[in-house]
C-alpha positions in Angstrom: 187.2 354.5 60.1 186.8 356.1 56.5 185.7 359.4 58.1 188.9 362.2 58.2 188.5 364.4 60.9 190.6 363.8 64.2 187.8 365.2 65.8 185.3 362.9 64.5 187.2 359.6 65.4 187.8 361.0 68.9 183.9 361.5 69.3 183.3 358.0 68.0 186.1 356.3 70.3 184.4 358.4 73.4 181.2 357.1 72.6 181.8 353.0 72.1 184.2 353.4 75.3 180.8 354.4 76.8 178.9 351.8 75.3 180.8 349.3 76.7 178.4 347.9 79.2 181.3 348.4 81.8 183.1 345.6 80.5 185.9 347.3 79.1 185.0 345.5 75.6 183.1 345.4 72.7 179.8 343.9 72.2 178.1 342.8 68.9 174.8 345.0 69.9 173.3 346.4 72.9 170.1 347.5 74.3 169.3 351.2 73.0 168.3 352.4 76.9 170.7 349.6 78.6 174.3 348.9 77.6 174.6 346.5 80.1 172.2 344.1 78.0 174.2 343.5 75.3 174.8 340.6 72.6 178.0 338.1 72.5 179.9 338.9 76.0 183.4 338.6 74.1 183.2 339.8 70.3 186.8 339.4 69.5 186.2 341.1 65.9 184.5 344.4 67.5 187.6 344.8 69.7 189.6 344.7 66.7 188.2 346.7 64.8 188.0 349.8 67.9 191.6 349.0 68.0 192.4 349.8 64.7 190.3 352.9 65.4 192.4 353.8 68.5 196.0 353.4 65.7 194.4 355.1 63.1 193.3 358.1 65.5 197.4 358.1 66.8 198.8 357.8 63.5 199.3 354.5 62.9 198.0 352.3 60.0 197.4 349.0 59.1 199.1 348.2 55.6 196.9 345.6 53.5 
């Protein structure tokens, strides 16, 4: 999230959507040639912290 380019943040957001084990969430680590084996089936922090990724890549910022 400290990288600037649009482009860059779109590339990352594409590739952890991918990673997603078709779960539609965020996994603590998966399996390098299997993202359906994958650590911690609900990982409340990693879907957090793609969220914030998904506001800061439309704009939006979280004030701390």
């Amino acid at each position: 999230m400290t990288v600037k380019s649009k482009e860059r943040k779109l590339e990352t957001l594409h590739m952890l959507a991918a990673a997603d084990g078709g779960t539609g969430l965020m996994h603590e680590g998966f399996h390098v040639d299997d993202d359906t084996k994958y650590t911690r089936e609900w990982f409340s922090w990693a879907n957090a912290m793609f969220s914030e990724l998904v506001l800061d890549y439309c704009g939006y910022f979280i004030e701390r």
